[in-house]
C-alpha positions in Angstrom: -30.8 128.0 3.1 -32.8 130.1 1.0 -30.7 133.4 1.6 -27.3 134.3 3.0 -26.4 138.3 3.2 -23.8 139.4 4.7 -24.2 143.5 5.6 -24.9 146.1 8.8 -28.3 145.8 9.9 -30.2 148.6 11.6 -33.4 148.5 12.8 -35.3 152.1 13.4 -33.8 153.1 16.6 -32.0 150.2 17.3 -28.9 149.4 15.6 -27.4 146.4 16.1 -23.4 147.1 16.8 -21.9 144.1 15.1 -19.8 143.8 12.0 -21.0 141.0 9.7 -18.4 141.8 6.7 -18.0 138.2 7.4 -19.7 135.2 8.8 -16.6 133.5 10.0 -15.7 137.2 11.8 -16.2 138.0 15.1 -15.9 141.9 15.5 -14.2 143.3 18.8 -17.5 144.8 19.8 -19.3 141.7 19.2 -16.1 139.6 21.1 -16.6 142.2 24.2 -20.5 141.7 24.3 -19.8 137.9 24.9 -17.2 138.4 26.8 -19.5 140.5 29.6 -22.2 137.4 29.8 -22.7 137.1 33.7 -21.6 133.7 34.8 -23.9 130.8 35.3 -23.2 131.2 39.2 -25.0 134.7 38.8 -28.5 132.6 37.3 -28.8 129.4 39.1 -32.4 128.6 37.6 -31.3 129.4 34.3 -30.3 127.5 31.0 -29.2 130.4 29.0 -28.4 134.0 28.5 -30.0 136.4 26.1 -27.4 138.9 24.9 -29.9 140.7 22.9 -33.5 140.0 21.3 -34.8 142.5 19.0 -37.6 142.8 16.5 -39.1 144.7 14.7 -42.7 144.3 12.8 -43.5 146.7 10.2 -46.7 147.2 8.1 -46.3 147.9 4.3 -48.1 148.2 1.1 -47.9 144.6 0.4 -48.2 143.1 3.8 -46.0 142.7 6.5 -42.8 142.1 7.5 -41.0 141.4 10.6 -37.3 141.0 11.5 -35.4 139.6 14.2 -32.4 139.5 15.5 -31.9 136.8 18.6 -28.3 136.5 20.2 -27.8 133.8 23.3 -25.3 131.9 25.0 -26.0 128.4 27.0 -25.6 128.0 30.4 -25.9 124.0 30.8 -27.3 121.1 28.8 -30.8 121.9 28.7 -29.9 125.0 26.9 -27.8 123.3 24.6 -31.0 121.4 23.8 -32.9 124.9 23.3 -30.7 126.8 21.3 -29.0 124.6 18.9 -32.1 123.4 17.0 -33.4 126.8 16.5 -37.1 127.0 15.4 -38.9 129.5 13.2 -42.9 128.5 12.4 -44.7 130.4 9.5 -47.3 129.8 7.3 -46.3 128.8 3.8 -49.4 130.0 2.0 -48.6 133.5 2.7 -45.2 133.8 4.5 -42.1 133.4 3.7 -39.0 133.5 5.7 -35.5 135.2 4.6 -32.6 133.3 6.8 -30.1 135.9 6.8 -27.3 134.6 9.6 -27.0 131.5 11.3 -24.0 130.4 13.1 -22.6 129.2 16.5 -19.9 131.2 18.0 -17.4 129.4 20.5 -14.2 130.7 22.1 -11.9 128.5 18.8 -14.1 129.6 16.3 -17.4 130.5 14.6 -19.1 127.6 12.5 -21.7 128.7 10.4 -24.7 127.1 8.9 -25.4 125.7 6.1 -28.0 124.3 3.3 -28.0 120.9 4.8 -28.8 122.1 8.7 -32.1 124.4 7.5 -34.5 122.3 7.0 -38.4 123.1 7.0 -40.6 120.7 8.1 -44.8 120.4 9.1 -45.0 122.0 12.3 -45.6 119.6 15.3 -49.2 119.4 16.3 -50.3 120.7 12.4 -49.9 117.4 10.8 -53.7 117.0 10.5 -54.1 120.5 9.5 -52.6 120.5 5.9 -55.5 119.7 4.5 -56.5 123.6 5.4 -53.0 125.3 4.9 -49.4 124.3 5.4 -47.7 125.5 8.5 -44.1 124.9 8.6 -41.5 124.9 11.1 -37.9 126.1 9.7 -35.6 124.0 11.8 -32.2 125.7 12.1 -29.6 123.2 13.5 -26.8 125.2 14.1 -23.5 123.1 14.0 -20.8 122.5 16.7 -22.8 124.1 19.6 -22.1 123.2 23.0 -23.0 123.8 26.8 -21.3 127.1 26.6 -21.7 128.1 22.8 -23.8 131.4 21.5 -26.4 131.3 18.8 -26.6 134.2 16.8 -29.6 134.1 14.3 -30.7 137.1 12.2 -34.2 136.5 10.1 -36.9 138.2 8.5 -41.2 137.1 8.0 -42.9 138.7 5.2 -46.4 137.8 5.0 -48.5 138.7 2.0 -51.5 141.3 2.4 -53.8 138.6 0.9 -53.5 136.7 4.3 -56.9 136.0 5.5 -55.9 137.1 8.5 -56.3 141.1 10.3 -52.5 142.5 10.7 -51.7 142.2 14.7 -50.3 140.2 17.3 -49.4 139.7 20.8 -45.6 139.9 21.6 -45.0 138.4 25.1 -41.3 140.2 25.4 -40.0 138.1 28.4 -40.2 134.5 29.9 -38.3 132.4 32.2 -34.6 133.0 30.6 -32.6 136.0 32.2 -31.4 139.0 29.0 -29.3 141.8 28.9 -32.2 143.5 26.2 -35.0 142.8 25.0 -36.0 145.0 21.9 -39.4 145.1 20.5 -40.5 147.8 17.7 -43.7 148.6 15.4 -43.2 150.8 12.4 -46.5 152.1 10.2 -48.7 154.8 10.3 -51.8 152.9 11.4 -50.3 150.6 14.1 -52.2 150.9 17.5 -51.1 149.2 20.5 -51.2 148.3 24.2 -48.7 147.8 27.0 -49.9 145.4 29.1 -48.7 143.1 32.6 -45.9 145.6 33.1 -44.9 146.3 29.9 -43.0 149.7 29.7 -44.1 152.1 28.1 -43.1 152.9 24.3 -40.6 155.8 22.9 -42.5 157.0 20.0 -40.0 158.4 17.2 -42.2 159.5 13.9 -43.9 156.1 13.1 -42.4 153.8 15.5 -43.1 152.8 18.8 -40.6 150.9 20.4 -40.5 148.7 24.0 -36.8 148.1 25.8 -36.3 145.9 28.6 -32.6 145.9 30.0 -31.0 143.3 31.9 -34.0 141.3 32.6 -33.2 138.8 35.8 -35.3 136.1 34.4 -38.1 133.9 36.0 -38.5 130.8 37.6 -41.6 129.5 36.7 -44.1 127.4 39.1 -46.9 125.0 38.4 -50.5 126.0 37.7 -49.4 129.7 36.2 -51.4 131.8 34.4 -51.5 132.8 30.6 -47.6 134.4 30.1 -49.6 137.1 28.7 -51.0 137.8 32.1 -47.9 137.9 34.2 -45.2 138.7 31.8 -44.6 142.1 29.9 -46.6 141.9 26.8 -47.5 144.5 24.3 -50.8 143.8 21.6 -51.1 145.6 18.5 -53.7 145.6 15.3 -54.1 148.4 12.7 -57.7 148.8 13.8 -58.8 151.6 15.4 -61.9 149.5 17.6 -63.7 146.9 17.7 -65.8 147.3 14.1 -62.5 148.0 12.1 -61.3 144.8 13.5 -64.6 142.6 12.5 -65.4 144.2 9.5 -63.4 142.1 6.5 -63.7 138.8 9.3 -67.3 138.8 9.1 -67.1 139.1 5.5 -65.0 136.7 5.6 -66.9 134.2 7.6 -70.3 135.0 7.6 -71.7 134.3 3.8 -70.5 130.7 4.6 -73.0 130.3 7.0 -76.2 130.0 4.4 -77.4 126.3 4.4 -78.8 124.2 1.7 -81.7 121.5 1.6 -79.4 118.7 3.0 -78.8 120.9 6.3 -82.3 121.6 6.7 -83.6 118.2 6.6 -81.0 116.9 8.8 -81.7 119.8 11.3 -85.5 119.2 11.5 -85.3 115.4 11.9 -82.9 115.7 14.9 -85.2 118.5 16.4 -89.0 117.0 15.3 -91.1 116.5 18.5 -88.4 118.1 20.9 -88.1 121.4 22.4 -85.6 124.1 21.4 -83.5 123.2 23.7 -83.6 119.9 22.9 -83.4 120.1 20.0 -80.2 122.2 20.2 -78.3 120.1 22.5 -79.4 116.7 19.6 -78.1 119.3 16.8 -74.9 120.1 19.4 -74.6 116.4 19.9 -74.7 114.9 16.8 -71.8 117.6 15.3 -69.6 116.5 18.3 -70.1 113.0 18.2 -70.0 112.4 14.3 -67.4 114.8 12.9 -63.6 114.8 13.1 -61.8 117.6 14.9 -59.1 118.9 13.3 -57.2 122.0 15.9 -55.8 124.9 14.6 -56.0 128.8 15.2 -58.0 131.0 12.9 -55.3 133.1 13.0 -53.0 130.5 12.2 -55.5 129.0 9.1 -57.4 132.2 8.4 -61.3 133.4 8.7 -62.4 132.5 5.9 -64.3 128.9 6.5 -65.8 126.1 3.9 -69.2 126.4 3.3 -71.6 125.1 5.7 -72.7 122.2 3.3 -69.2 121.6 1.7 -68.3 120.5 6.0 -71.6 118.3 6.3 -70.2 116.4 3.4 -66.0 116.7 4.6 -67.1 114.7 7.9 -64.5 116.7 9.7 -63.6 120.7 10.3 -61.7 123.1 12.7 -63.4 125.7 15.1 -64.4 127.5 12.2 -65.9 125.0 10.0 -67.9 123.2 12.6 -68.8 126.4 14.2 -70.6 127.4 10.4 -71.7 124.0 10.7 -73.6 124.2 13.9 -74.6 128.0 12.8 -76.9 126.6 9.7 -78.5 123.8 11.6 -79.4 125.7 14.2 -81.0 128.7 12.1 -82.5 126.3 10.3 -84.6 125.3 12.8 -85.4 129.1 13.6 -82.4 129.3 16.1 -80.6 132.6 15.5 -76.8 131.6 16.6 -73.9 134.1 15.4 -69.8 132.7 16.0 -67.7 133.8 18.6 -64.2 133.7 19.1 -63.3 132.5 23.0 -59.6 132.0 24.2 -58.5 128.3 24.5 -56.6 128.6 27.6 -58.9 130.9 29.7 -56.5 134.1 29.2 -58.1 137.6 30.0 -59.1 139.6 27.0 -58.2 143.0 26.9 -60.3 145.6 25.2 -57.8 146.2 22.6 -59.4 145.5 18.8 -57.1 142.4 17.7 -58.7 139.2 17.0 -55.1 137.7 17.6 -55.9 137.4 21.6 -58.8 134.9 20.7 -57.4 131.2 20.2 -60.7 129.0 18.5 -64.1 130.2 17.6 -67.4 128.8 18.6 -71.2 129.2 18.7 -73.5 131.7 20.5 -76.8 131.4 21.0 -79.8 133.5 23.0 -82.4 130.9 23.9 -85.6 131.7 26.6 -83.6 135.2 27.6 -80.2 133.2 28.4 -76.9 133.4 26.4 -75.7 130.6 26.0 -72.3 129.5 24.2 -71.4 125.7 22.4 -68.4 124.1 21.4 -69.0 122.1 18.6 -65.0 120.8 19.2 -65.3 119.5 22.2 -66.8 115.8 21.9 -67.9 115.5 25.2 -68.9 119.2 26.4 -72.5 120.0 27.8 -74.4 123.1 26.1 -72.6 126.1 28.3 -69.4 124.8 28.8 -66.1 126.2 27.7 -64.0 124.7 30.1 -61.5 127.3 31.1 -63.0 130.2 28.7 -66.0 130.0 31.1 -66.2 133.8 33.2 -63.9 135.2 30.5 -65.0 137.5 27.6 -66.0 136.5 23.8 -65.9 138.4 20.3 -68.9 138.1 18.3 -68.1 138.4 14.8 -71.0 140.0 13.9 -71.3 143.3 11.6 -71.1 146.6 13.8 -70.3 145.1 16.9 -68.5 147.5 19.5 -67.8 145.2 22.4 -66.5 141.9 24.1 -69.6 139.9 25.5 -68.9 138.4 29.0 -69.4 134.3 28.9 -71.1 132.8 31.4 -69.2 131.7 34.6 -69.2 128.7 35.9 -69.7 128.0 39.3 -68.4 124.9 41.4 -71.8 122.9 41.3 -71.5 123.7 37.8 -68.6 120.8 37.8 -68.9 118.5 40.3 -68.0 115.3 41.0 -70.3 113.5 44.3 -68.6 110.5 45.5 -71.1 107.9 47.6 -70.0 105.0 49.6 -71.8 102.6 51.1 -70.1 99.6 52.5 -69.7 97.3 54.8 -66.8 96.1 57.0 -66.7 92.5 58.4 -64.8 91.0 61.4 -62.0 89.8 59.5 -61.0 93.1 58.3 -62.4 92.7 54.7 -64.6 95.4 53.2 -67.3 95.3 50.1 -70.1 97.6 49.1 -70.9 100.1 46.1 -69.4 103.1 45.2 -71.4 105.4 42.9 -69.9 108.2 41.3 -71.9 111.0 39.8 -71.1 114.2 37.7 -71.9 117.1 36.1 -69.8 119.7 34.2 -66.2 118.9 32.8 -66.2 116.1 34.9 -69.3 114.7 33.3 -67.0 114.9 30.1 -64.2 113.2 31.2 -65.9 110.1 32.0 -68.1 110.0 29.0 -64.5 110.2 27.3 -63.4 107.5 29.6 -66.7 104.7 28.8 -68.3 106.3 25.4 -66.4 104.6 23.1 -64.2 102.3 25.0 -65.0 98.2 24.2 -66.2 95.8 26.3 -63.0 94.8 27.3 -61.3 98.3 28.0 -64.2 99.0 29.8 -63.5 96.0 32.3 -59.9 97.4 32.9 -61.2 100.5 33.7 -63.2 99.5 36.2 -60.6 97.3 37.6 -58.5 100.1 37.7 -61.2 102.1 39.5 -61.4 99.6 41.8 -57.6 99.6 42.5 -57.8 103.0 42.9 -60.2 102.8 46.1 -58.6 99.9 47.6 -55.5 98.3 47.2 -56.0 94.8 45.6 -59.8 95.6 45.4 -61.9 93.6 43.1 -65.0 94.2 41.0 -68.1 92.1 41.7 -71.6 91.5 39.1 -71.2 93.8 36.4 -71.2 97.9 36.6 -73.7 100.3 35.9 -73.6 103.4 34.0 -76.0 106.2 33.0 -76.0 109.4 30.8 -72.7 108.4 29.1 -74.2 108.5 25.6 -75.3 112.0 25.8 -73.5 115.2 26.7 -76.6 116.7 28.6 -76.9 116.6 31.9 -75.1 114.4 34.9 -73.5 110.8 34.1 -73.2 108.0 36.6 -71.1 105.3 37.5 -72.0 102.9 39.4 -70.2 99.4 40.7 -69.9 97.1 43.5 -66.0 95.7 44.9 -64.6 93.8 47.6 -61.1 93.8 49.3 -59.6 91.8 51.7 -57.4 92.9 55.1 -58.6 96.7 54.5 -58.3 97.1 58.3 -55.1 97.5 59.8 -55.1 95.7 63.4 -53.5 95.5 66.4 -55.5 94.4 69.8 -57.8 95.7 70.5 -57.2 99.0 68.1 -58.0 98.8 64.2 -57.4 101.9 62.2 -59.8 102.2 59.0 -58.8 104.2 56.1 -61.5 106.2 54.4 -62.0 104.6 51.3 -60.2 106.7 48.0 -61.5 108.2 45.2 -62.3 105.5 42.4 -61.5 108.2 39.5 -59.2 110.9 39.4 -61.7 113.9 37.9 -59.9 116.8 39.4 -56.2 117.1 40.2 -55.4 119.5 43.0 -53.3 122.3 42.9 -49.7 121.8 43.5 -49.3 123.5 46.9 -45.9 122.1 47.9 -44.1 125.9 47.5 -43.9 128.2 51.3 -44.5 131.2 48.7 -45.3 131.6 45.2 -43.9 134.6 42.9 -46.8 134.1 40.3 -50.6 133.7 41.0 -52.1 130.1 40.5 -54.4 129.1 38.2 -57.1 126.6 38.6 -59.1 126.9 34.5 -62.5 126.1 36.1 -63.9 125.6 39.7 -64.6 122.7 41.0 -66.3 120.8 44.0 -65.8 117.4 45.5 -67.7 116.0 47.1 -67.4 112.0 49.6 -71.0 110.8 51.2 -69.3 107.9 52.9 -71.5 105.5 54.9 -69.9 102.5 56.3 -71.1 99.4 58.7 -69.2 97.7 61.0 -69.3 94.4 62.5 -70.6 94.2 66.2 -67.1 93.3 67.6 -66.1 96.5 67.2 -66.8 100.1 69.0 -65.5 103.7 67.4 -63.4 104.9 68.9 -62.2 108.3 66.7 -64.0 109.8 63.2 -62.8 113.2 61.6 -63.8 116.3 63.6 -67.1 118.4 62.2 -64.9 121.0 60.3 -65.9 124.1 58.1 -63.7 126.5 56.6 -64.9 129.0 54.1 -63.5 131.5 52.4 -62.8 133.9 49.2 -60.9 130.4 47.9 -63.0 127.8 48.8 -65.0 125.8 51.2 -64.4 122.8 52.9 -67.2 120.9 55.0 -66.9 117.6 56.8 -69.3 116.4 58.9 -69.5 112.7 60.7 -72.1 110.5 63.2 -71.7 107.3 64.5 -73.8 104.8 66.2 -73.1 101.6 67.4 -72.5 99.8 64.2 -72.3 102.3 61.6 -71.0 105.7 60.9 -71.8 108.2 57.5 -69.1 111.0 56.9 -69.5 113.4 54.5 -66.7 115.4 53.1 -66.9 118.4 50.6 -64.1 120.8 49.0 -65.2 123.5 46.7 -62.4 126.0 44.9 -64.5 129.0 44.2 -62.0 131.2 42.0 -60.2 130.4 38.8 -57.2 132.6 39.8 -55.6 132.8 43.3 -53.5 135.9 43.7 -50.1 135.6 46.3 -51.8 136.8 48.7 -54.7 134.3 48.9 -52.1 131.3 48.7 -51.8 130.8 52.3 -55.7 130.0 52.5 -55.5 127.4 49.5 -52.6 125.5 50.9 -54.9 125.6 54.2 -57.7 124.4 52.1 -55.5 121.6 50.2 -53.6 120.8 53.1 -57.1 120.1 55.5 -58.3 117.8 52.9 -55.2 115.9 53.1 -55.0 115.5 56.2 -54.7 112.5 58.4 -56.9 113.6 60.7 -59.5 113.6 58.3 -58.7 110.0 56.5 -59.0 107.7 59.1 -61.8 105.8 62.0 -60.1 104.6 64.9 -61.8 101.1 66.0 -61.7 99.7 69.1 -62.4 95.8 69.4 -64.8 94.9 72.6 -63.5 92.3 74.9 
């Protein structure tokens, strides 16, 4: 442990009532605190208790420095597993982290921690990122802790003013655990901040601002939820007054390390020679994806200040920012103008509030033939346009003088499709074969590229198989599958391959029931709609339509008898369409689901679980056969 104090903290208004003369000491006050913990009975869902959770963030002449004090007692096993291995991540190149108490209380005795149970490790998920900076994880493994044990933990973060980073931050102050306070405080003169998703509002005393949140019920979270940020009390903060404070030392920062050299330039004009400029942008776009290593990690986390654009052509790898300065120099090169942009990796709403720290990665904008288009250089398989989930939200251009967020492009569901056709044929012993071809555009396009592109020969086979498998059970591939537009991230790809399987019709003279064939690759995965009532909106990343042209034969010795109903239902969620006709022999069905928005509020729930549950059902799966005697 680097530091051990023993003494009375106070922070600004809040002072924390508990006597540390001693770290084996338990005051009265302290005693009685733990001693009023509601019962587990009183917060089913829950698997612990915060007693208190205060911080406070403060900006100083040499940087900043924030301290927290964090005070919780387990309710059952899995918050056992949460609390006792207590978790602090910072950035070693310009934080550092004072451990001032760490110790587990129980109802025999407090056992504190010591040098042996702090250890500081890389940070999970940041192991490829050292070669940029070194974020650390401070693992506090507090001893003798148990089902029913409290944690009490009491640190401070300094972080140096030569962080390459703008002062701010975005403190969500609550989340699924249940607290009697929550305590969140800023101290400087040139702190500016925002209560947002309910957030209270702050009690200002001379240079502080501070939020309180008392005996907080908790929250039990669902599938599919929104950015915490958007549903959960959260307050942002920067020391910039708007938007060109907050860009002005980032694009110095950034921008200088955007200048190409001669390599750049000849390798930008013999990927664009003979093409037009949106060819040639989408080859540029292309070739960074497919050639150079990813390596994920935050600006915020690593800093804005990016290797040269030649240094990355020679590295063979970068993050958001290096492959994003990258791109930038090709494409200028080749009289593109492109500035960078940060975008938010999870499709979270930006707030017009000046802090960088609501962006997440940073990518490439472009204005080509009177259209804005954005690229991510990070994403291997990603069309020109697409974002994925930061498609509809707003961007940051981190360019000199700029006063506003930029709106990115939305996407719409034939934006991302995925159009399933059948045609097959069903013989009189029950055993069907035909060709499936599946074709898409959008994400979905990338996902299969990511599933063929590089796969070999053999992998290939199994997937294929497996696609098979997936539309019939113990279906089997015949000749040898077709694919187009995988080795290139414009445009639609397509799969194509034939199958057979044997006893697909389920019998019983004279009736036969035929189940519509499956999906033969799970693109999309449909909301999780098995809740009567959510608390929380749901949240979808990207629209998406599906569509199933389904045309099947059948042999003469059979009439139909039943197809799905003609059905359309449309409305501010989605669409669904299913349409069917039948002649003697052979019938086409055509089935199509759209999910129009990204976010479904409470309110619109009933009409996706209508949508989901339509699609689903029965009804709408199966031919009734009829065998003529």
């Amino acid at each position: 442990m680097r530091k051990i104090i023993l003494l009375t903290i106070a922070l600004s208004a809040l002072i924390f009532a508990f006597d540390f003369s001693a770290d084996t000491v338990v005051s009265q006050n302290l005693k009685k605190t733990i001693s009023s913990v509601p019962p587990h009975e009183d917060f089913p869902n829950a698997s612990y208790y915060i007693i208190c959770d205060s911080s406070i963030t403060k900006l100083t002449q040499s940087g900043s420095e924030t301290e927290r004090y964090f005070l919780a007692k387990a309710y059952t096993y899995r918050g056992k597993k949460k609390l006792s291995n207590f978790k602090i991540i910072f950035n070693a190149d310009y934080d550092a982290v004072e451990l001032i108490r760490a110790r587990t209380i129980n109802a025999d005795g407090v056992s504190t921690v010591d040098s042996t149970e702090v250890n500081e490790v890389i940070a999970p998920g940041y192991s490829a990122a050292t070669i940029y900076t070194k974020m650390m994880q401070m693992v506090i493994s507090v001893p003798a802790f148990a089902e029913s044990s409290v944690i009490e933990i009491h640190y401070k973060t300094r972080t140096s003013k030569d962080a390459p980073i703008p002062f701010g931050g975005m403190n969500v102050l609550v989340g699924e655990e249940p607290a009697k306070k929550v305590f969140f405080a800023l101290s400087g003169k040139k702190i500016n901040y925002k209560s947002i998703s309910g957030a209270p509002k702050p009690k200002i005393a001379g240079n502080t601002a501070s939020w309180t949140i008392k005996d907080y019920k908790g929250a039990q979270f669902e599938s599919n939820m929104l950015p915490l940020r958007e549903i959960m009390p959260t307050v942002l903060y920067s020391a910039s007054r708007n938007w060109v404070d907050e860009l002005e030392s980032i694009a110095g920062m950034f921008l200088p390390h955007t200048v190409g050299d001669d390599d750049i330039t000849a390798l930008a004009e013999s990927l664009s020679t003979g093409k037009s400029k949106r060819d040639a942008l989408e080859s540029i776009l292309y070739y960074i994806q497919e050639k150079f290593n990813r390596i994920h990690i935050s600006p915020n986390r690593v800093g804005y200040r990016p290797n040269d654009a030649g240094i990355v052509l020679k590295n063979g790898y970068g993050d958001s920012r290096d492959l994003s300065v990258l791109l930038i120099s090709m494409l200028q090169a080749i009289k593109i103008q492109a500035k960078p942009a940060l975008v938010a990796s999870g499709g979270a709403k930006i707030q017009d509030f000046p802090s960088v720290h609501q962006f997440s990665r940073m990518v490439v904008m472009v204005e080509l033939d009177g259209k804005i288009l954005y690229l991510d250089p990070m994403q291997e398989y990603a069309s020109a346009g697409f974002l994925g989930s930061a498609n509809g939200e707003k961007s940051l251009i981190i360019s000199p003088g700029e006063t506003k967020l930029n709106e990115i492009p939305a996407i719409r569901p034939d934006d991302n499709m995925a159009i399933h056709t059948y045609d097959l044929s069903l013989d009189a012993s029950g055993n069907i074969a035909g060709e499936i071809t599946t074709t898409v555009i959008g994400d979905a396009a990338g996902s299969i590229r990511s599933m063929f592109r590089h796969a070999k020969k053999s992998k290939k086979k199994q997937k294929f198989q497996k696609a098979a498998s997936n539309v019939a059970d113990g279906a089997k591939i015949e000749g040898e599958p077709k694919m187009d537009g995988i080795e290139t991230n414009s445009g639609k790809a397509t799969i194509e391959f034939s199958f057979t399987a044997n006893n697909f019709l389920i019998t019983q003279d004279p009736m036969a029931i035929l189940w519509l064939p499956n999906s033969a690759f799970g693109l999309f995965s449909l909301p999780d709609i098995s809740e009567e009532k959510r608390t929380f909106p749901i949240y979808l990343e990207i629209p998406i339509k599906i569509v199933k042209d389904i045309t099947i034969k059948i042999p003469d010795e059979y009439s139909i008898v039943y197809v799905p109903p003609v059905t359309h239902i449309e409305d501010e969620v989605g669409t669904i369409d299913i349409t069917s006709q039948h002649g003697n022999n052979s019938m086409q069905i055509s089935i199509s689901l759209s999910l129009k928005e990204k976010r479904i509020s409470t309110d619109e729930y009933e009409k996706l679980r209508n949508l989901v549950r339509t699609i689903f059902a029965k009804k709408f799966k199966i031919i009734l056969l009829e065998k003529q005697i």
